[in-house]
C-alpha positions in Angstrom: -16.1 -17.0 -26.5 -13.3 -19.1 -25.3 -11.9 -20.3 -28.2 -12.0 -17.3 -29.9 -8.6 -14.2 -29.6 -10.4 -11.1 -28.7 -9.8 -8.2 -31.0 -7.6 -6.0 -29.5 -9.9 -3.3 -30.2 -12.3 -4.7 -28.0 -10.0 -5.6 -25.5 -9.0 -2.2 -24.8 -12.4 -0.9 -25.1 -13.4 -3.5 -22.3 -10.6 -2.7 -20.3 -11.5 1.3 -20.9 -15.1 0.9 -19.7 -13.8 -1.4 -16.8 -11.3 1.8 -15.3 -14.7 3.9 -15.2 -16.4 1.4 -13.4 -13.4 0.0 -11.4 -14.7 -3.3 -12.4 -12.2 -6.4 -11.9 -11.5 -7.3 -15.5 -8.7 -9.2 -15.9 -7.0 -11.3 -12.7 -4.0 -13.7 -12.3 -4.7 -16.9 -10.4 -0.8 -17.9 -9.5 -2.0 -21.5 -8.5 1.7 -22.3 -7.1 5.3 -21.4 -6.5 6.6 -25.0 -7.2 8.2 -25.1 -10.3 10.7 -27.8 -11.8 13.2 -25.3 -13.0 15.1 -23.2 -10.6 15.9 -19.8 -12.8 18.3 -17.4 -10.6 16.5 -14.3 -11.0 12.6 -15.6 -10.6 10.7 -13.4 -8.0 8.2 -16.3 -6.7 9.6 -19.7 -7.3 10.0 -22.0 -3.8 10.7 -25.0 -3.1 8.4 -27.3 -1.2 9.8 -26.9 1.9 10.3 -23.1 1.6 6.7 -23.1 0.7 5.0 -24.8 3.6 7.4 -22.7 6.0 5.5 -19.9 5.0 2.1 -21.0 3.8 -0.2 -23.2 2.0 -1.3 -23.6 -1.4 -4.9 -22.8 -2.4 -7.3 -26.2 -3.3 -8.5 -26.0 -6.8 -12.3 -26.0 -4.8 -10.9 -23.2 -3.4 -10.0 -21.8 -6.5 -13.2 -22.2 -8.0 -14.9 -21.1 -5.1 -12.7 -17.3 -5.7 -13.2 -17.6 -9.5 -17.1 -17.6 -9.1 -17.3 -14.7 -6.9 -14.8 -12.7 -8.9 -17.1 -13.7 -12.3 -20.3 -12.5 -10.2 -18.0 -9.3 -10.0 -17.3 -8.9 -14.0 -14.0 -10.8 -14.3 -13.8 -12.3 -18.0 -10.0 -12.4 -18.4 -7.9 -14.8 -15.6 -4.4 -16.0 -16.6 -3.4 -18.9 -15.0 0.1 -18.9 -13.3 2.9 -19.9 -10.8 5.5 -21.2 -10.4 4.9 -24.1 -13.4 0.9 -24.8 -13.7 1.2 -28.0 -15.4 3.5 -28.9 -12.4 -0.1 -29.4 -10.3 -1.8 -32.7 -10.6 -5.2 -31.0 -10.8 -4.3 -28.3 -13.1 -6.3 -30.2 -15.6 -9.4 -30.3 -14.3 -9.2 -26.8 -12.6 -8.0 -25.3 -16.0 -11.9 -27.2 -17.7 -13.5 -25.8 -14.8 -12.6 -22.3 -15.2 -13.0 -23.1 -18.7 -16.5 -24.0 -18.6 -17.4 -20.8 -16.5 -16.9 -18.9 -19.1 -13.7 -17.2 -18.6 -11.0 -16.3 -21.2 -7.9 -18.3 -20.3 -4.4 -17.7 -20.6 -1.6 -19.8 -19.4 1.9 -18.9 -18.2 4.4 -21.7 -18.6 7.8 -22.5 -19.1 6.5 -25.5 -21.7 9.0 -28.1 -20.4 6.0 -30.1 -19.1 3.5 -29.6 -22.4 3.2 -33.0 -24.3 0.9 -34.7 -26.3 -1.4 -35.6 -23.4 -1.8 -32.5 -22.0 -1.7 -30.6 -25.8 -4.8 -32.8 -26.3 -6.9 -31.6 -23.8 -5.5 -27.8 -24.9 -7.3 -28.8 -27.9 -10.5 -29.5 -26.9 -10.5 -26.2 -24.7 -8.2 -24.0 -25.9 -6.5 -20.6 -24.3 -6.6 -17.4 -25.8 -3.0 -17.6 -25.4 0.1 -19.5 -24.0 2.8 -17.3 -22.8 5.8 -19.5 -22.9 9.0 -17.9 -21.3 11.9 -19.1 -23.5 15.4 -18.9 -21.2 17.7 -19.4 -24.2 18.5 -20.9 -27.3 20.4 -24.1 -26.2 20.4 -26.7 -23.5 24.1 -24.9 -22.1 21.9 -21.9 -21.3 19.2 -23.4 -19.3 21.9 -25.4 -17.3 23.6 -22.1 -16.4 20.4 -20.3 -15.7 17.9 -22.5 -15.0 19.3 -25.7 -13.9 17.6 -27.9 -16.2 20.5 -29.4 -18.7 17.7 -30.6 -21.0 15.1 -27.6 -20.7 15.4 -25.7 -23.8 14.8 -29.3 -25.6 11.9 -29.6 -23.9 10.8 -25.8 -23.9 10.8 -26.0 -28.1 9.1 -29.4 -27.7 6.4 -27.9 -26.0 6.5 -25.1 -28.3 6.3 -27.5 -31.5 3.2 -29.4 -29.7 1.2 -26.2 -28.9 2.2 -24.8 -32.5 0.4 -28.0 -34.3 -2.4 -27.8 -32.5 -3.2 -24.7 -33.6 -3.0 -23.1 -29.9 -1.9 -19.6 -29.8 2.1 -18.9 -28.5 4.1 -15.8 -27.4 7.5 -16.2 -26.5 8.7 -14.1 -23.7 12.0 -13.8 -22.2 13.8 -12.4 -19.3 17.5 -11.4 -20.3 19.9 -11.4 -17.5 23.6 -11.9 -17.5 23.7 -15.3 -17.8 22.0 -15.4 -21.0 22.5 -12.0 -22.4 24.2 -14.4 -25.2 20.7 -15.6 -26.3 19.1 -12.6 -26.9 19.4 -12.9 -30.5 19.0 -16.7 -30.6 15.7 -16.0 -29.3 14.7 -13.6 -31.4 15.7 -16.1 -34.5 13.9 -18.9 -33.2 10.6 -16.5 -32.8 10.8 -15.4 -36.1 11.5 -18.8 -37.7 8.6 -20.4 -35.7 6.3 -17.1 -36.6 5.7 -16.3 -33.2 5.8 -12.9 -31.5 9.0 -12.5 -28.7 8.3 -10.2 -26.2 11.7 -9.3 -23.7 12.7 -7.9 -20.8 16.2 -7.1 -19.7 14.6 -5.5 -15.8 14.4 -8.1 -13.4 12.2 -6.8 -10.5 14.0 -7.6 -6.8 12.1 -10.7 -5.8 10.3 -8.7 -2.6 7.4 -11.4 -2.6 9.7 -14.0 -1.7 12.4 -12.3 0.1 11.2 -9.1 1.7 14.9 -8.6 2.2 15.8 -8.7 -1.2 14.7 -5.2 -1.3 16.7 -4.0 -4.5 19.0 -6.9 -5.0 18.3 -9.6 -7.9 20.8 -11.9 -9.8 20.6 -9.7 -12.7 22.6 -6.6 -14.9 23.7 -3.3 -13.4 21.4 -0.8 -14.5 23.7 0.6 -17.3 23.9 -3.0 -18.4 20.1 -3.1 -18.6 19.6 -0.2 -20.5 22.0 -1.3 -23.2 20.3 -4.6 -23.5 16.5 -2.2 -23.5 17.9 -0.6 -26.8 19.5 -4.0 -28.1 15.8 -5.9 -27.7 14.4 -2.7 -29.1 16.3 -3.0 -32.1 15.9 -7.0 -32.5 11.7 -5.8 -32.5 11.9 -3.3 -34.5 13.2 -2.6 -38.7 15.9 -0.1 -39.2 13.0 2.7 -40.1 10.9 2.1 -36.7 14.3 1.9 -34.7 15.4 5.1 -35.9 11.9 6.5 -34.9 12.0 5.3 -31.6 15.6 6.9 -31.4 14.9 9.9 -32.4 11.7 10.4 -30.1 13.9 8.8 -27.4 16.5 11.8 -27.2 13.5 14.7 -28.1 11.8 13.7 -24.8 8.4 12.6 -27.3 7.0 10.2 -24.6 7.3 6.2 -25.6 5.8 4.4 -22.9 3.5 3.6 -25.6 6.2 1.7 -26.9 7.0 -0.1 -23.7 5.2 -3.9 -23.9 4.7 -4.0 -20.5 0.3 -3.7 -20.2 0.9 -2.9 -16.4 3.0 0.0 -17.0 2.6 3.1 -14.8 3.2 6.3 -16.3 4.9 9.0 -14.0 3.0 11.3 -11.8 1.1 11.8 -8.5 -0.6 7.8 -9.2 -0.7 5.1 -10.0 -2.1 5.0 -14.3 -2.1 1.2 -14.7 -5.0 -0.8 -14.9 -3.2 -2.8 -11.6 -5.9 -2.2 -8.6 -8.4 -0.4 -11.0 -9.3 -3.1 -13.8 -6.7 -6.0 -12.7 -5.8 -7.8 -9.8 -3.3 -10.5 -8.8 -4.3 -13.7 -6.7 -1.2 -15.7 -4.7 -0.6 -18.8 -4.4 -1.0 -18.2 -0.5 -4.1 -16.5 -1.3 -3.5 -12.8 -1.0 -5.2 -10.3 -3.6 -2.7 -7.5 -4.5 -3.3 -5.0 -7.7 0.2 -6.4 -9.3 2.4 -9.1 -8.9 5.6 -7.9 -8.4 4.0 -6.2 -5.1 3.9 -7.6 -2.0 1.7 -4.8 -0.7 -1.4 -3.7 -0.1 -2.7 -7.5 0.1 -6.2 -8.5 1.8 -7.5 -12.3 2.0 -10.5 -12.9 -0.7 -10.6 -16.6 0.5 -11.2 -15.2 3.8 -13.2 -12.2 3.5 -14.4 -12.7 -0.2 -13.4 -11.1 -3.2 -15.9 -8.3 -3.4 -14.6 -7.1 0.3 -10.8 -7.6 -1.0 -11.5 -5.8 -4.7 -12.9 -2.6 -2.5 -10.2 -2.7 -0.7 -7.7 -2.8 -3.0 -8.9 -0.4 -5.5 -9.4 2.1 -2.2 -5.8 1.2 -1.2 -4.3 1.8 -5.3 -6.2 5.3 -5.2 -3.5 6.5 -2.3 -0.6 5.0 -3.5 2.0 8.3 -4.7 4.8 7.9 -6.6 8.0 10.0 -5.6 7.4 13.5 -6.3 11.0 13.6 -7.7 10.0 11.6 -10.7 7.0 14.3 -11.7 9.3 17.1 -12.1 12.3 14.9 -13.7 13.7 15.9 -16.9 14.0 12.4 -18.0 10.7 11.3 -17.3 9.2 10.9 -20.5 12.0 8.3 -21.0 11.4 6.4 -17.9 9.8 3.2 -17.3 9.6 4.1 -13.2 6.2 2.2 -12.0 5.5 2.2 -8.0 5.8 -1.8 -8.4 9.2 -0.7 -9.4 9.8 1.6 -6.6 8.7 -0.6 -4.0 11.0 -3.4 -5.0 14.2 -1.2 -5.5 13.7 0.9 -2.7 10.4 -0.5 -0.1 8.5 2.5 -0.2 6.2 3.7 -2.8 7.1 7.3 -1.9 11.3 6.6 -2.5 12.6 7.1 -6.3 14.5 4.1 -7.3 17.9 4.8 -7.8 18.5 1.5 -9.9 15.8 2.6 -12.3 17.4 6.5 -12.4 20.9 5.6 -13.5 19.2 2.8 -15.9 17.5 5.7 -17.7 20.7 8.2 -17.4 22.4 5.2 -19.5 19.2 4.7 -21.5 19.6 8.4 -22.6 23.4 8.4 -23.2 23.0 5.1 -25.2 20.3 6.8 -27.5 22.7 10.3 -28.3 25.3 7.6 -29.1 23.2 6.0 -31.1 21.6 8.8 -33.4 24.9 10.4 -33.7 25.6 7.5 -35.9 22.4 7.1 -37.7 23.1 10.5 -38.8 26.7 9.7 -40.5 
């Protein structure tokens, strides 16, 4: 099955009979925080010294060890992630072994690292997928943003490598203020290279590294980020889905089936993702949360096994409430608000995040803007 892309029919059927069953799915094995870039708004990156002050990394026997308990527990999808993977020496040989369990493996990377040697093994055991995250669409930008003066070179190196070998790519990228520039670069370079571009212009407050970077982030104001929403919209979409997706914007026709984002929550009394119910997220210092841009609730799988951490966490995702402001809001079938979202703007589940209120108040004033001129 590995080397074949699921139909997304069957995916989502999967992923429906796994919500019944609370069966962990699909998890994320972030292997480390080490990376060789250094972007300004990334929410787990550390340096080696920052990491050891704090905790360890996992072995890849440990690793193993996890994978084969969460397997015995119906996991099929595991994404590998960090930090950079092919940063780790024995990324390699842990990527084959989870390979040759049977598991359907994706890889996050930023691609600077992919060459031939590593695109040949890729080969031989292929992903499902390759997310690359593409920073920009020159060197300049990945200076500014990433410091690494020679990254995007490398990143569409990478790129190229994967591309020849036949290995599946999607290009995402995280839009901030110090490449807001690139957006449309990106989006050029996707569709010259054929390959899907998935963007973001919400950068989640880093509360996993810095637990008092409780709604800060190097990123736009929230007006700023709603203008870029609609921009990326736009660069997805033609002129006739666009003017769809405006026009059930401002009549309150709910779009989160739009939204990209396969963890979304919709709004309410719960949590609706599939985080905690069907997926899972494994740190690098070996906690199991339901998402990653949560820093809480978290058990120990490598200390009390994965089957006693799953429980707990699906128990613990069952009583997690979302602010019952955002039930009874008249803007809530145009809000993205997720309780990963309000824990990281405001550090409590229960607290509506202001950042992501005024980003939809803008969202909402851009979109009457805008169909006031498509109707001209």
């Amino acid at each position: 099955m590995n080397n074949e892309i699921i139909k997304p029919q069957l995916t989502e059927y999967l992923y429906k009979k796994a919500w019944i069953s609370k069966t962990p799915l699909s998890g994320a094995f972030e292997i480390s925080p080490l990376c060789n870039m250094d972007c300004k708004m990334c929410y787990v990156r550390m340096t080696k010294e920052e990491m050891e002050k704090v905790g360890r990394q996992r072995t890849m026997e440990e690793w193993i060890y996890i994978a084969k308990q969460a397997k015995e527990m119906g996991t099929l999808f595991v994404l590998l992630t960090g930090g950079e993977p092919f940063l780790q020496k024995d990324f390699k040989e842990l990527y084959i072994k989870l390979y040759n369990m049977g598991f359907v493996l994706s890889i996050n990377t930023n691609a600077t690292l992919i060459t031939e040697e590593e695109v040949e093994w890729l080969k031989k055991y292929k992903p499902m997928k390759v997310n690359v995250t593409l920073y920009g669409n020159c060197n300049e930008t990945y200076e500014r943003l990433c410091n690494n003066p020679k990254g995007f070179d490398q990143a569409t190196r990478g790129i190229k490598l994967l591309q020849d070998a036949s290995i599946r790519v999607k290009i995402n990228a995280s839009i901030t203020p110090f490449n807001e520039g690139d957006l449309e670069g990106i989006y050029k370079f996707g569709k010259e290279n054929n390959l899907p571009v998935q963007a973001t212009s919400y950068m989640y407050p880093p509360i996993r590294k810095d637990e008092l970077s409780v709604g800060i982030n190097n990123r736009f104001t929230a007006e700023e980020t709603a203008i870029n929403y609609i921009k990326i919209r736009k660069l997805r979409m033609d002129d006739e889905k666009f003017a769809l997706f405006i026009h059930n914007l401002e009549n309150g026709i709910d779009i989160k089936n739009d939204l990209t984002h396969e963890c979304m929550d919709l709004e309410g009394e719960s949590m609706k993702c599939r985080a905690g119910v069907s997926t899972y997220w494994i740190s690098w210092d070996g906690k199991m949360m339901p998402c990653g841009m949560m820093n809480k609730p978290y058990y120990y799988p490598f200390e009390i096994g994965f089957k006693n951490a799953w429980k707990n966490i699906v128990k613990d995702t069952v009583k997690i409430r979302l602010p019952i402001e955002c039930s009874s809001c008249n803007n809530k079938t145009a809000c993205r608000v997720c309780a990963a979202m309000c824990l990281a703007e405001e550090g409590d589940f229960n607290k509506k995040p202001s950042y992501v209120c005024k980003m939809t108040e803008e969202l909402i004033n851009e979109v009457k803007s805008i169909s006031k001129n498509l109707l001209k």
